[in-house]
C-alpha positions, 0 to 999 in steps of 0.5 A: 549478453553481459549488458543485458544482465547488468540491466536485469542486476539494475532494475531489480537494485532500483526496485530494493530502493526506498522511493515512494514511486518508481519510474523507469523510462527508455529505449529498450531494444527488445523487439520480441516481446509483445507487451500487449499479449504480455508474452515473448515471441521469439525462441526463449533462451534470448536477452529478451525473455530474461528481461520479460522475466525480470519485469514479471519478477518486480511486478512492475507494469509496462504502459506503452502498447502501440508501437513507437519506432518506425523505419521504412521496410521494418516493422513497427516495434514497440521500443521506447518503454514506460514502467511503473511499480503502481498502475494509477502512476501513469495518465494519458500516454500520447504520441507525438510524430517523429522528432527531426531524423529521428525514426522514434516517436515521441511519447507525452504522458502526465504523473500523478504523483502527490508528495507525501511528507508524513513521517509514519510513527511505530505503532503496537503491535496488538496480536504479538501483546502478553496479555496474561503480563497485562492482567497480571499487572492491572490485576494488582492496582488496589483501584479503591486507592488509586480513585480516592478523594478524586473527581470523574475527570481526575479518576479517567486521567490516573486511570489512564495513566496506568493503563498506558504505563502498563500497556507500554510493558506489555505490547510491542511496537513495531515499524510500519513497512509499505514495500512494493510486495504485493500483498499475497507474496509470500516466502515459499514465492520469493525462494521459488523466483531466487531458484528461477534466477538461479537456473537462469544465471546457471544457463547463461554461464554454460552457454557462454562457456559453450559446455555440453549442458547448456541444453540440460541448463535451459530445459531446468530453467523453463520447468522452474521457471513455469513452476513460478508462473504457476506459484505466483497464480495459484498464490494470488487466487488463494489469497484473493478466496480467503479475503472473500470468504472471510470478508464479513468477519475481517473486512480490514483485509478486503479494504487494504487489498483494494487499497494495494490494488487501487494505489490512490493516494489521499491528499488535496491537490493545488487549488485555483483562487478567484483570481486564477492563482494556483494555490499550494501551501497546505495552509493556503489551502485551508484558508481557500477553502474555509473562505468558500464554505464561509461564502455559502453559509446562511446568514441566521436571523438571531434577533426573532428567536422563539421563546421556549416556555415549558422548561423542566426543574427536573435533572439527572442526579445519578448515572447507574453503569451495571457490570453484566451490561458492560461486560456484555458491551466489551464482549460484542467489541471487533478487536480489528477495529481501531481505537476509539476518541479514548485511544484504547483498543478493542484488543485491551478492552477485550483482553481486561474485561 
């Protein structure tokens, strides 16, 4: 029993881990669950359910389903385990048959997993900014002054420059996070698995202790326990309905949902040159690539241009930027969307208009 905490107490300080992907394979003797049905078939109070429990808990996932021990006279158990935090971690399990005396079967699977060496920087937080500070501050820039004597380019660039000063006082930045949680995980589930594992520590004490509650222990720690089941259910549905229905005014939810669920990473794998040599290097890479998009270009005839005759002395000599039809440009922008060539979002074009 004690090995049997000590690897649930495991595998949850391994999930608090900083890795990018997390992948936990072994033999693990627990012949009662039944992966595939995704439940325990044996009486609930054993080592087995605590551990089916810790991996629903983490949500990782389980991906060998046929069984791979063998011994004559038993039954076939599935036993060698392969978990993952993300479903797309894992490619094409096989079996292979038994290794020498050994009665486990060997499993062969591919990862696809690409390294990711960016440094996510901070970024501002837009909802958490104090607009009224911000008007407050751009409202006292004398603008007639500030653009004197100055050309379009140099106004944009002291414009700028004000603006980002300004906007550095008055939006926060904050951390980009990319947890393991699932997205519709929230704090009310978090205390309700903590009071699960708190009632199954509880009835493991008084079982090894041989007190007289231990019946009492177990009955609380099914009816949590089945509370949280149906927490973490009803909390995904919900989640899952409100992205639905608000999916035509916030459609950034509806893709970072997907995005989660998916768990495709972006990246360009190792190329193949004409000569079969695989190709690694990001610099590489862009150098075969620009070699074969260059191969396919047409080689244009410049020498038999036609000429054009009609050509027009007429030009633009002035540019007219009416107020109302800007201010009713700045009225219509999605403040959930990103911002611009420019670098200004939405939020501040709508907040300073």
């Amino acid at each position: 029993m004690d090995n049997n905490i000590k690897l649930n107490s495991l595998f949850r300080e391994v999930y608090k881990s900083s890795f990018s992907d997390l992948i936990v394979v072994g033999d693990f003797n627990y012949k009662s669950i039944n992966w595939e049905l995704n439940c325990v078939s044996s009486e609930d109070g054993d080592s087995s359910r605590s551990f089916f429990d810790t991996i629903n808990d983490l949500f990782l996932i389980q991906h060998v389903m046929e069984p791979t021990r063998y011994r004559e006279g038993e039954t076939p158990n599935v036993l060698d385990l392969v978990f993952t935090d993300k479903e797309n971690t894992i490619n094409g399990i096989m079996q292979s048959p038994l290794l020498g005396k050994s009665d486990h079967m060997m499993l062969q699977f591919s990862l696809d997993l690409v390294r990711d060496d960016r440094i996510e920087p901070n970024i501002r937080s837009y909802r958490h900014g104090n607009y009224d500070l911000l008007r407050e501050k751009i409202g006292l820039v004398d603008w007639d002054v500030v653009f004197n004597d100055k050309s379009g380019i140099q106004s944009w660039d002291e414009f700028e420059h004000i603006l980002a000063k300004n906007i550095d006082e008055c939006i926060p930045m904050r951390k980009v996070c990319h947890g393991r949680k699932p997205l519709w995980m929230n704090k009310k589930i978090e205390k309700q698995i903590a009071k699960k594992n708190k009632c199954w520590k509880q009835y493991v004490k008084a079982k090894r202790k041989q007190k007289v509650c231990v019946s009492a222990k177990w009955s609380k720690f099914v009816q949590v326990r089945n509370q949280t089941v149906d927490l973490i259910r009803c909390s995904k549905s919900d989640f899952e309905n409100k992205i639905a229905i608000e999916i035509k005014s916030n459609e950034k939810s509806f893709w970072r949902y997907l995005s989660s669920q998916i768990n495709i990473k972006s990246g360009i794998p190792n190329l193949t040159d004409s000569n079969g040599r695989h190709v690694s290097d990001d610099k590489d890479k862009a150098e075969l690539l620009n070699t074969f998009f260059s191969s396919v270009f047409v080689d244009e005839n410049f020498s038999n241009v036609p000429a054009i005759d009609d050509t027009s002395e007429d030009f633009l000599s002035q540019v007219d930027f009416p107020c109302d039809e800007i201010l009713n440009i700045l009225s219509t922008l999605n403040i959930t969307k990103t911002a611009g060539p420019d670098g200004i979002h939405p939020r501040i074009l709508v907040e300073l208009q």
